[in-house]
One Martini backbone bead per residue (centre of mass of N, CA, C, O) as a GRO file, in nm:
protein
  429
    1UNK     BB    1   7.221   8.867  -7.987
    2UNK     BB    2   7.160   9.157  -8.132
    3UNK     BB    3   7.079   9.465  -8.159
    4UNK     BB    4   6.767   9.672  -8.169
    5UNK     BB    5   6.514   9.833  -8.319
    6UNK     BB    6   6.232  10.021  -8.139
    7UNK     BB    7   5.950  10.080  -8.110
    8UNK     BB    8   5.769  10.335  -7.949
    9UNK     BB    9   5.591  10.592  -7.764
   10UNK     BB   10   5.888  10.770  -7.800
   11UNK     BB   11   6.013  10.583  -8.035
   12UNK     BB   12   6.326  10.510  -8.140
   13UNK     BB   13   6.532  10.232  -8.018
   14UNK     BB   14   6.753  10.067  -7.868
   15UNK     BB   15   6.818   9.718  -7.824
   16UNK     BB   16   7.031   9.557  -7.572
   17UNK     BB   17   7.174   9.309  -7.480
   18UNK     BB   18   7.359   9.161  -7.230
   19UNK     BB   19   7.591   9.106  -7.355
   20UNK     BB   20   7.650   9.410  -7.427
   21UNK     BB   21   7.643   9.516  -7.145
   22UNK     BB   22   7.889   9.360  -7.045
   23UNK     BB   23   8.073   9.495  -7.178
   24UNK     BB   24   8.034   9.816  -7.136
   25UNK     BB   25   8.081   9.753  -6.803
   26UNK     BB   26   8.367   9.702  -6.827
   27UNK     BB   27   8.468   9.951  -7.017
   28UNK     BB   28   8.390  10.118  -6.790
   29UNK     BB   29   8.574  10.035  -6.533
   30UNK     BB   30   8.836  10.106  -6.725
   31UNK     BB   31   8.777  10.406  -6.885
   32UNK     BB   32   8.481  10.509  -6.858
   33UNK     BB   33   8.212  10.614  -6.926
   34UNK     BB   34   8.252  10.803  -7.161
   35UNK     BB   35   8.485  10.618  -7.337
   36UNK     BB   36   8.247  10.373  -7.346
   37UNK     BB   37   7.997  10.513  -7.497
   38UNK     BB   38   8.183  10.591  -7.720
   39UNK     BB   39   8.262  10.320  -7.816
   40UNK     BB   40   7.953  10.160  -7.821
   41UNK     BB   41   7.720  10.405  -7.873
   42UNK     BB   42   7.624  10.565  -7.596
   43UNK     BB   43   7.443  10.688  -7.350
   44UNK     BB   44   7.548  10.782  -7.072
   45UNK     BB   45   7.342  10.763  -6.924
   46UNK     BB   46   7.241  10.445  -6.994
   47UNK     BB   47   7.510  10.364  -6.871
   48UNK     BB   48   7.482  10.448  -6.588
   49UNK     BB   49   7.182  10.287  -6.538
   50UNK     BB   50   7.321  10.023  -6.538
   51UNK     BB   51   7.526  10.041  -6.278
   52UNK     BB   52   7.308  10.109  -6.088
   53UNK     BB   53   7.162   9.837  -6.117
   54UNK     BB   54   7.421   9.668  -6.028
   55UNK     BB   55   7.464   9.772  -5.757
   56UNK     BB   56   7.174   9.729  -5.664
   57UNK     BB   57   7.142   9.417  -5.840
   58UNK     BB   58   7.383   9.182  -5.937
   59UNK     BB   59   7.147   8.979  -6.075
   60UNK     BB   60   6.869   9.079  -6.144
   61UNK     BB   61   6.832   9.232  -6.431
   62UNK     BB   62   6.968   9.058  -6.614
   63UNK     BB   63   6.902   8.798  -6.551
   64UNK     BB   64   6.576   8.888  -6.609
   65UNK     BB   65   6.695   8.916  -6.943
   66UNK     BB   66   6.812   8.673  -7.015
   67UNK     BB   67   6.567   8.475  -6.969
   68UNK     BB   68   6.373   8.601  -7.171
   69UNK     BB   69   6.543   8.579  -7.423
   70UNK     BB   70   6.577   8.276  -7.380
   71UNK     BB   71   6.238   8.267  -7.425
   72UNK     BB   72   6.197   8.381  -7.663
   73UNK     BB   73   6.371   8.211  -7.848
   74UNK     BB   74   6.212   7.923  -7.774
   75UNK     BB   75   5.917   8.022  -7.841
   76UNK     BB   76   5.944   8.065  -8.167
   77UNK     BB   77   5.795   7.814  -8.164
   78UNK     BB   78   5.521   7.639  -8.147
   79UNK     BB   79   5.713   7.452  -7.940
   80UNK     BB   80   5.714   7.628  -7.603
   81UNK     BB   81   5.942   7.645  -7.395
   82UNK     BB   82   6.049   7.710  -7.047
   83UNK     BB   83   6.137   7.938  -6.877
   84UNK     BB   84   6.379   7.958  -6.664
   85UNK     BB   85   6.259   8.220  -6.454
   86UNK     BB   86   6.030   8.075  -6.370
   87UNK     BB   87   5.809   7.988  -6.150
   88UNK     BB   88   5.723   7.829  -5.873
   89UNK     BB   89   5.469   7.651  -5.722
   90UNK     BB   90   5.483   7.641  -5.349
   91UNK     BB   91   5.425   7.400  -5.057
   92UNK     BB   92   5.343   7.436  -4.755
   93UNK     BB   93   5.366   7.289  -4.429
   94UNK     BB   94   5.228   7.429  -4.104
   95UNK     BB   95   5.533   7.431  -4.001
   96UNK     BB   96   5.678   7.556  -4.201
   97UNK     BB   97   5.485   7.870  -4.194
   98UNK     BB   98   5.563   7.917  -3.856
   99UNK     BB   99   5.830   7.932  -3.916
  100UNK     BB  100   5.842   8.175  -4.108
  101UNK     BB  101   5.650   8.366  -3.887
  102UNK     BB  102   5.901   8.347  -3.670
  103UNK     BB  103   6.101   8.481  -3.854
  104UNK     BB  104   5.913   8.761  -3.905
  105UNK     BB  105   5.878   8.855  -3.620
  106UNK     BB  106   6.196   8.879  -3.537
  107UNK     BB  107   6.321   9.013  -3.860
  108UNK     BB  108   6.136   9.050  -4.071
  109UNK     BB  109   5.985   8.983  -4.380
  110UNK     BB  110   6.229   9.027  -4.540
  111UNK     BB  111   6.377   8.814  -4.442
  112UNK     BB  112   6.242   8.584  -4.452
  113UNK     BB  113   6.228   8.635  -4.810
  114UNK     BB  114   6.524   8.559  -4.823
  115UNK     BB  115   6.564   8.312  -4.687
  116UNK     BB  116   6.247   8.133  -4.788
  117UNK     BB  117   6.161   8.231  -5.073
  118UNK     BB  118   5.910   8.438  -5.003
  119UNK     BB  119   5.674   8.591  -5.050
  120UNK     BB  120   5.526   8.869  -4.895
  121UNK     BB  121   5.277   8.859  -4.905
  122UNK     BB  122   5.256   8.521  -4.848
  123UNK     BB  123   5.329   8.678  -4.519
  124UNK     BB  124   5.054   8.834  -4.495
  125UNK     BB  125   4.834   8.619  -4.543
  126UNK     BB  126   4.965   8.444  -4.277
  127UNK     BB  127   4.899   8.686  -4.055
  128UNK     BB  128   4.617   8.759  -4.107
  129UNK     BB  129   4.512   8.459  -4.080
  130UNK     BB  130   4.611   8.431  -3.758
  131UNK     BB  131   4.433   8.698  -3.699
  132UNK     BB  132   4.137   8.529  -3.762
  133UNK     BB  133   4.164   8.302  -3.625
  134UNK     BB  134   4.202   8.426  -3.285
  135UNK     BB  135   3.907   8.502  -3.343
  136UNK     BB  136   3.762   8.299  -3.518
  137UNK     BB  137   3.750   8.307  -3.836
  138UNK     BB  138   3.939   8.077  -3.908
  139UNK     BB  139   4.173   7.885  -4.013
  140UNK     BB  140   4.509   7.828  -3.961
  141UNK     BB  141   4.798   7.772  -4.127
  142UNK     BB  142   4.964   7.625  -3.888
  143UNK     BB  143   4.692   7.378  -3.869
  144UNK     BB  144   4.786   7.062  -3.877
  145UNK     BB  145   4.887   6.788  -3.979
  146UNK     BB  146   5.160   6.587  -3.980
  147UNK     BB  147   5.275   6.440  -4.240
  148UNK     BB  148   5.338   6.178  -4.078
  149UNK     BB  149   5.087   6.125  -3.997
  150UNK     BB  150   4.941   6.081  -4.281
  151UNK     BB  151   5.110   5.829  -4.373
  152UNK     BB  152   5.009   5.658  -4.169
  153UNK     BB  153   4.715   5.691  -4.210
  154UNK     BB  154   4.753   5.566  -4.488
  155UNK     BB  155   4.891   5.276  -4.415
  156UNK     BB  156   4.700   5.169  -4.269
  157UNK     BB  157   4.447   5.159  -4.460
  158UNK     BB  158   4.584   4.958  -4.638
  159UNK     BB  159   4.632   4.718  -4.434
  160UNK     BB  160   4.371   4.704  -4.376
  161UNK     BB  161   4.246   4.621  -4.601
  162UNK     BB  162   4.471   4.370  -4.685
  163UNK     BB  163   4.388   4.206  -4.393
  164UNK     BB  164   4.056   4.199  -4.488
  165UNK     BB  165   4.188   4.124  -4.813
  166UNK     BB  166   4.448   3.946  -4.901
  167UNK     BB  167   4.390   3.870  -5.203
  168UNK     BB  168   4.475   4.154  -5.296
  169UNK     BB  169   4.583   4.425  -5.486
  170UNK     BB  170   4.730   4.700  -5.515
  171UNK     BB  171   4.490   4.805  -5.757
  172UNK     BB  172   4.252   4.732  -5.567
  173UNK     BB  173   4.290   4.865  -5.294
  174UNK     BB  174   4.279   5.128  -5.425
  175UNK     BB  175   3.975   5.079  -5.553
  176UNK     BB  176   3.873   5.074  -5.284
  177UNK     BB  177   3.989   5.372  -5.149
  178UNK     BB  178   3.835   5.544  -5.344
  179UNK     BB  179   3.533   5.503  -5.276
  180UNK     BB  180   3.574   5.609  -4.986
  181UNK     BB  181   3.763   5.848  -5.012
  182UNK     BB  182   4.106   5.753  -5.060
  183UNK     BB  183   4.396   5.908  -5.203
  184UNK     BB  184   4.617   5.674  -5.399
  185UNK     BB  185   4.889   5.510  -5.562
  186UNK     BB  186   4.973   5.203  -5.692
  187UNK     BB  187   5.288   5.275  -5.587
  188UNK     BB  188   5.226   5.286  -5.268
  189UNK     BB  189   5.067   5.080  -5.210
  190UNK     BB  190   5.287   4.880  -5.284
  191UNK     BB  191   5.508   4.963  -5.083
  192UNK     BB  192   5.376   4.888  -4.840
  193UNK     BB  193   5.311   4.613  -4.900
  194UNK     BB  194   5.590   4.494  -4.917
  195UNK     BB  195   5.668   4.619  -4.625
  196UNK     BB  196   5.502   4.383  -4.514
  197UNK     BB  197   5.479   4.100  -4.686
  198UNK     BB  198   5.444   4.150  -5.001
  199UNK     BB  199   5.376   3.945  -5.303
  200UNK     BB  200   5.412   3.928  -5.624
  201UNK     BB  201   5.281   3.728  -5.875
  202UNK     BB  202   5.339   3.499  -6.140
  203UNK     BB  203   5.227   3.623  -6.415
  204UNK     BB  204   5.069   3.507  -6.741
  205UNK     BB  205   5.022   3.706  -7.006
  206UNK     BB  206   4.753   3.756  -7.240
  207UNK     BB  207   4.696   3.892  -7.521
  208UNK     BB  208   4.374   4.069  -7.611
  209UNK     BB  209   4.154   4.224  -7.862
  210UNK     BB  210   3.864   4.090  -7.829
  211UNK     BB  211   3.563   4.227  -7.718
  212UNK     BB  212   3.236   4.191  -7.508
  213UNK     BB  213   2.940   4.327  -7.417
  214UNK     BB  214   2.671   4.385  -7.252
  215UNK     BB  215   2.416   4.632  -7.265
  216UNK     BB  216   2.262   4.491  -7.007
  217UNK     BB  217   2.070   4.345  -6.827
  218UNK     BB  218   1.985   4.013  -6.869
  219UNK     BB  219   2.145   3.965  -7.166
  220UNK     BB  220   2.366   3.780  -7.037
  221UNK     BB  221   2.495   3.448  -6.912
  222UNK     BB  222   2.756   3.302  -6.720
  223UNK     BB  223   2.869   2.941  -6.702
  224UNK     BB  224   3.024   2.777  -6.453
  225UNK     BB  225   3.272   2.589  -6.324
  226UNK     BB  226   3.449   2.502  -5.990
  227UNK     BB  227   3.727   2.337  -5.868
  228UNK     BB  228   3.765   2.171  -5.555
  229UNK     BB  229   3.954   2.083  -5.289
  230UNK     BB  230   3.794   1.995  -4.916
  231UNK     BB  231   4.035   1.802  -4.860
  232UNK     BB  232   3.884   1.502  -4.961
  233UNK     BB  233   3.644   1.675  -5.114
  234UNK     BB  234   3.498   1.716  -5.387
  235UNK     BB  235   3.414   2.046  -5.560
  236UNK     BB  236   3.149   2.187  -5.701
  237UNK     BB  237   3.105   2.571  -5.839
  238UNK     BB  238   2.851   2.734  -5.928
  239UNK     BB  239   2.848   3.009  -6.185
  240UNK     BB  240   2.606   3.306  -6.215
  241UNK     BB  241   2.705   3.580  -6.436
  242UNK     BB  242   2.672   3.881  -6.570
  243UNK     BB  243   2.788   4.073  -6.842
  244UNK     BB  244   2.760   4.330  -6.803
  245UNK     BB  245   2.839   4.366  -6.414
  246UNK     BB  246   2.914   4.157  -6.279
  247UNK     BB  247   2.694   3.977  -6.163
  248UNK     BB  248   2.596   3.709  -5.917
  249UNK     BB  249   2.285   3.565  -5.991
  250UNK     BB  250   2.420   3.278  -5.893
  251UNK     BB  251   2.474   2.936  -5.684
  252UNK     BB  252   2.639   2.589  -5.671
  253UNK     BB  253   2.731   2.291  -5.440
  254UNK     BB  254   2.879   2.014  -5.549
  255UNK     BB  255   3.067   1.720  -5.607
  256UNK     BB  256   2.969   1.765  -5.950
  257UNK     BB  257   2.856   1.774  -6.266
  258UNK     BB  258   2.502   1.839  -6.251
  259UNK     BB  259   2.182   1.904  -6.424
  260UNK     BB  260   2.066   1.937  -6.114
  261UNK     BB  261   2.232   2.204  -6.035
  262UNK     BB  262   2.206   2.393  -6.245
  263UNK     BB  263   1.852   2.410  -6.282
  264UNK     BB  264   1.807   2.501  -6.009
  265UNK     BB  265   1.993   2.740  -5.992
  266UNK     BB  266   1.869   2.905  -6.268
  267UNK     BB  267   1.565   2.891  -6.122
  268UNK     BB  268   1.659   3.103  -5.891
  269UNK     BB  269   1.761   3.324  -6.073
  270UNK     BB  270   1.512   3.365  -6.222
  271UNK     BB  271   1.327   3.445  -5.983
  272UNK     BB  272   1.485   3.659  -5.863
  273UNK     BB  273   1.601   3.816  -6.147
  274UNK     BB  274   1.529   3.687  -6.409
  275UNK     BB  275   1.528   3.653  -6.727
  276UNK     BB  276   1.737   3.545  -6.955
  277UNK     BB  277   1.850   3.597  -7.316
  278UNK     BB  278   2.142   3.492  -7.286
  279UNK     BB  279   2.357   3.188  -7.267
  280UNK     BB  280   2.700   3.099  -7.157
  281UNK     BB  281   2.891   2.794  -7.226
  282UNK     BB  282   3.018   2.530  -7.218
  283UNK     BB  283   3.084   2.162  -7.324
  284UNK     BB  284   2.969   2.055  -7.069
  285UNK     BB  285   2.746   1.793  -6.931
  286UNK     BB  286   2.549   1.975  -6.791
  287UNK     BB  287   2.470   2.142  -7.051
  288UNK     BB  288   2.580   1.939  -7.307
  289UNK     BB  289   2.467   1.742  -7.582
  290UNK     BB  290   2.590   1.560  -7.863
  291UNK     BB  291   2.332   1.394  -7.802
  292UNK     BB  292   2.097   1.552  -7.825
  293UNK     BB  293   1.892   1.700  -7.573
  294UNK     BB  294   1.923   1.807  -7.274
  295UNK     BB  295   1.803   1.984  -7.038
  296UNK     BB  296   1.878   2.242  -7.029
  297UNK     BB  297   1.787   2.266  -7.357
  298UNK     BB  298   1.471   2.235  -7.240
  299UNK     BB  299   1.462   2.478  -7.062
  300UNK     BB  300   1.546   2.712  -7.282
  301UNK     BB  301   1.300   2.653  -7.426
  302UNK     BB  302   1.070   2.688  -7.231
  303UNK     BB  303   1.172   2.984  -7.181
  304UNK     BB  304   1.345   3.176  -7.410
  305UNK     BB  305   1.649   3.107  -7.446
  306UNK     BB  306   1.957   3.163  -7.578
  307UNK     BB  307   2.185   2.912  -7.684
  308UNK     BB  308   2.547   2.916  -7.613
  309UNK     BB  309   2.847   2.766  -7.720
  310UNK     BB  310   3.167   2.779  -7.633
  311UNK     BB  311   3.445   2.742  -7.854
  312UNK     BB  312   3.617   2.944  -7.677
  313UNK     BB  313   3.758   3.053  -7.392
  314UNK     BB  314   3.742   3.339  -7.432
  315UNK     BB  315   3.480   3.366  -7.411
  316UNK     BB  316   3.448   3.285  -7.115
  317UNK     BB  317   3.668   3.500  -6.940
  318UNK     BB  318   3.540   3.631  -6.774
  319UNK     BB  319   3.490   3.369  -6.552
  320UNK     BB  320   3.756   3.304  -6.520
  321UNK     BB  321   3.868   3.524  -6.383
  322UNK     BB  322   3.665   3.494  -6.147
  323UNK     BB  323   3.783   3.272  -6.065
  324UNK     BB  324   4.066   3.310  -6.015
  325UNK     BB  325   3.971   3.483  -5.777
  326UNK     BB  326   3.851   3.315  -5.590
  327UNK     BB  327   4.083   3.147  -5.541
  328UNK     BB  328   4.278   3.425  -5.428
  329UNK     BB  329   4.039   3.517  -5.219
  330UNK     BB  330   3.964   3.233  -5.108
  331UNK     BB  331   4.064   2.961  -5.089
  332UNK     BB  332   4.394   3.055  -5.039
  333UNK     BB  333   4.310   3.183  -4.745
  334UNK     BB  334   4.108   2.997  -4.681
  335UNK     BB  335   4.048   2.715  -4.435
  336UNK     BB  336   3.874   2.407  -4.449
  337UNK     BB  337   3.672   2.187  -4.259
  338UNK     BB  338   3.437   2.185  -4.469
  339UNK     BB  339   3.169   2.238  -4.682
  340UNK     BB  340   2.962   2.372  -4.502
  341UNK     BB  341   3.216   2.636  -4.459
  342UNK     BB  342   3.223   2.681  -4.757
  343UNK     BB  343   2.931   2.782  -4.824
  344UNK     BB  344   2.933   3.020  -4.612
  345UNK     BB  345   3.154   3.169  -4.728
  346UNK     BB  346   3.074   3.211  -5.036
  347UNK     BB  347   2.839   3.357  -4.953
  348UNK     BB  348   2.959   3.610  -4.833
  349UNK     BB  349   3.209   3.650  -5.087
  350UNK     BB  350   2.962   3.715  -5.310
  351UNK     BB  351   2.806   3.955  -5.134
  352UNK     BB  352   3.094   4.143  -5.153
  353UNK     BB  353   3.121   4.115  -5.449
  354UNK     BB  354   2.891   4.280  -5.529
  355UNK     BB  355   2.859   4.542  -5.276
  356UNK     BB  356   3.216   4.590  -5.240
  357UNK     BB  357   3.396   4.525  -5.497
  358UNK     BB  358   3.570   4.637  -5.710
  359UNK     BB  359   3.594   4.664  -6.078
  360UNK     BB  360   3.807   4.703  -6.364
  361UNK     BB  361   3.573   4.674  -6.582
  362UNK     BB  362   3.404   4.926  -6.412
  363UNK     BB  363   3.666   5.165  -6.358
  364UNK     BB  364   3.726   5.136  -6.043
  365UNK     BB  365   3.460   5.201  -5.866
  366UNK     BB  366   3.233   4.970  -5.949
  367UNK     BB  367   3.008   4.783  -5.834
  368UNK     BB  368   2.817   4.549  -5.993
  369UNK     BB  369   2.546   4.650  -5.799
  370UNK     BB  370   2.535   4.937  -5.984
  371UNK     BB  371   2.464   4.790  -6.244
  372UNK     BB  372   2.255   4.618  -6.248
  373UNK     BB  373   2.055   4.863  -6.085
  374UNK     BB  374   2.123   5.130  -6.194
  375UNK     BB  375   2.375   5.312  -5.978
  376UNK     BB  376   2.612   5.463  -6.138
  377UNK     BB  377   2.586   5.746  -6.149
  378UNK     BB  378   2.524   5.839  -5.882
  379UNK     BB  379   2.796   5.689  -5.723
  380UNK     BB  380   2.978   5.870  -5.887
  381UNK     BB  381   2.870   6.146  -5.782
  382UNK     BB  382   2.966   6.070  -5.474
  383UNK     BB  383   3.199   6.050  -5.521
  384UNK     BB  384   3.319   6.300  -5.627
  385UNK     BB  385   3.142   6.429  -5.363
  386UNK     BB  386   3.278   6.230  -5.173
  387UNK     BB  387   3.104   6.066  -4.950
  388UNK     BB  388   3.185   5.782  -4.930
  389UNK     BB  389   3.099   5.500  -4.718
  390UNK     BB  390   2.824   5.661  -4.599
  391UNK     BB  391   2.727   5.799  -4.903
  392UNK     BB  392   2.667   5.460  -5.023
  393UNK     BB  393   2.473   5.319  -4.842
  394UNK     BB  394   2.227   5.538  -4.868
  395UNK     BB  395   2.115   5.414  -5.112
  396UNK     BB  396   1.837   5.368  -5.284
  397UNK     BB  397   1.527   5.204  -5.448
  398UNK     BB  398   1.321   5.400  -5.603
  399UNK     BB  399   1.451   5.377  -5.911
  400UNK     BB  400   1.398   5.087  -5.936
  401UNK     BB  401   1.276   4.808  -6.139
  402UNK     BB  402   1.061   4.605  -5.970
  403UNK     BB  403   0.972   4.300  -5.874
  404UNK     BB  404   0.764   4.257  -5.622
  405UNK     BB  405   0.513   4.044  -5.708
  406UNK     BB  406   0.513   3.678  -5.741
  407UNK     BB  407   0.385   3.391  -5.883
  408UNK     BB  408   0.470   3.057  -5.879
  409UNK     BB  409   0.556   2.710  -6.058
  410UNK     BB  410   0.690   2.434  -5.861
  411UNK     BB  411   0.608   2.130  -5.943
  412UNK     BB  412   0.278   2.217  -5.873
  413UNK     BB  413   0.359   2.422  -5.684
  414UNK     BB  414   0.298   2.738  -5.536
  415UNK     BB  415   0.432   3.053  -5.539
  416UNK     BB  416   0.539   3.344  -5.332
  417UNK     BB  417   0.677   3.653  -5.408
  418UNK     BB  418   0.918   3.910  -5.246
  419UNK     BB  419   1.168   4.085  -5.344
  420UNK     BB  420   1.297   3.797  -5.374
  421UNK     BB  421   1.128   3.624  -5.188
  422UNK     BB  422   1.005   3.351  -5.004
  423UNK     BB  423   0.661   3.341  -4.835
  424UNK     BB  424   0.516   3.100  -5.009
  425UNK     BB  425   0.439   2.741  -4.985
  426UNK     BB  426   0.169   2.533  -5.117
  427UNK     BB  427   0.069   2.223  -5.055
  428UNK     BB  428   0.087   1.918  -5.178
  429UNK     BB  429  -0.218   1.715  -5.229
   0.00000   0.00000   0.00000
């Protein structure tokens, strides 16, 4: 880049640049002040004034004249690139801190500033800070955890969740920790649950682009069978899921798959939750019938339910995921000694997945009975706000719009509920 001419405030003058004046100054050097300015065409004061500068810091103003230049070149485009001297802020750890003030106090600030690279000022407010906190007025710079302290504290957090529950994979791990208010990445998540003894599963994964979800909560429920061996035991367990918030709102375990769990099933949960506008389901034979109509589709004629039979296995495929993290969750982790075993569990890990486990369905944040109860801005607002576990517990439910309470008839006997609990069955005669 040549020197050139600028105007400004005292007139015009020549811009020399780095390369120019490292000649000029070779020159001055070999020759002398007077024979180099005049070879170069400057005035003697000028070449002067670059000598005094070298020698009081040879490598501080051309260097930072030179990187400035080759800022000016790389940014003359739209996409400007960061100049090479530009500096980065760097965060000290309160040990880092203390070193660099106790050499500050034995050799003074400028030692300390050229030791270890930190601005003056920038130990002048870590001085100031440690008699403010001395006096009481506020934290010293220089206390706090050990990194090394934190890293552990952030692995047990880890290793507690999954050995809590083990069925978890490190992304979920993590979106329950974040939950929690305790931020960390899916690769630290992985690194720690590896190095305790964690092998990620080896899944074919098929990749598919339609996809819709329910409007609002009770508009749609997928119901589907879960088959497994309990010993020699089979069993079948009915899940009934929301399709808006993944939130499961009735089961039910029998031997087969019989047309008489469904009903009731679905009649318990229609109790509790409300009738749902449009069910779908596969067209295994406890829903539907090829020949004439089911029970459970003159159910649905009765209720006022509109019945969707899916053609294709994605259409159930919410329901799908779910039943496979079931058996991941829940059936491969805990080994059942009968069946009354597995459905006290099963009541235990349902009522966890509906109010503590996060759905990556739902971002990652929020657990199926925040969308389903409608306090979904809510948890994320406290969440946003720090408040962690302690400050999702304390939700109430003043503001969901409930059935308090309802009368029922059942079979011919009347029935009174309170709140989605049955609290009065009157004796048929």
């Amino acid at each position: 880049m040549a020197s050139k001419r600028v105007t400004g405030k005292r007139g015009t003058y020549r811009r020399h640049t780095v390369k120019e004046q490292k000649a000029a100054l070779a020159d001055a050097a070999r020759l002398g002040v007077m024979a180099a300015a005049e070879m170069h065409g400057l005035p003697a004061s000028t070449l002067s004034g670059w000598r005094k500068r070298k020698r009081g810091a040879p490598e501080g103003r051309l260097a930072e004249q030179q990187a400035s230049e080759t800022s000016a070149d790389v940014n003359a485009g739209p996409s400007a690139a960061k100049a090479p001297g530009t500096r980065v802020a760097k965060s000290y750890t309160p040990s880092q801190k203390a070193e660099i003030l106790e050499h500050a106090a034995a050799e003074g600030v400028s030692a300390a500033h050229k030791k270890y690279k930190v601005s003056r000022f920038t130990i002048y407010d870590w001085q100031r800070k440690v008699k403010l906190a001395t006096a009481g007025k506020g934290d010293s710079p220089t206390s706090g955890p050990d990194p090394a302290q934190i890293e552990s504290q952030r692995d047990q957090e880890i290793l507690g969740e999954w050995h809590h529950h083990p069925g978890l994979g490190p992304s979920q791990i993590r979106n329950q920790l974040r939950r929690r208010g305790i931020k960390v990445s899916v690769q630290t998540t992985r690194r720690v649950m590896e190095e305790a003894g964690y092998r990620p599963p080896k899944v074919k994964r098929q990749g598919h682009e339609e996809r819709f979800e329910a409007v609002r909560p009770n508009h749609l429920w997928h119901l589907d069978y879960v088959h497994r061996h309990i010993n020699r035991a089979s069993v079948h367990t009915l899940i009934l899921i929301d399709d808006h918030s993944r939130f499961v709102v009735g089961h039910g375990t029998d031997d087969a798959e019989r047309a008489d769990l469904v009903m009731e099933t679905f009649e318990q949960a229609v109790r509790r939750h409300g009738k749902p506008e449009m069910v779908l389901h596969d067209k295994g034979s406890a829903f539907w019938s090829w020949r004439g109509i089911s029970r459970f589709t003159a159910l649905l004629t009765e209720l006022g339910v509109d019945q969707i039979a899916a053609e294709h296995k994605e259409w159930n495929g919410k329901l799908e995921v779910f039943n496979a993290n079931l058996h991941k969750e829940l059936f491969d982790v805990h080994r059942f000694y009968d069946v009354a075993e597995m459905r006290r569990r099963l009541a235990a890990h349902l009522h966890w997945y509906n109010h503590q486990r996060t759905s990556h369905a739902l971002g990652g944040l929020l657990v199926p009975a925040d969308r389903y109860y409608g306090l979904a801005d809510e948890v994320l607002a406290r969440i946003e706000a720090g408040a962690g576990r302690e400050g999702l517990e304390t939700l109430d439910l003043r503001d969901r719009c409930l059935e308090l309470f309802k009368v029922a008839s059942q079979g011919g006997v009347p029935e009174v509920w309170l709140m989605g609990k049955k609290i009065l069955e009157l004796q048929k005669e």
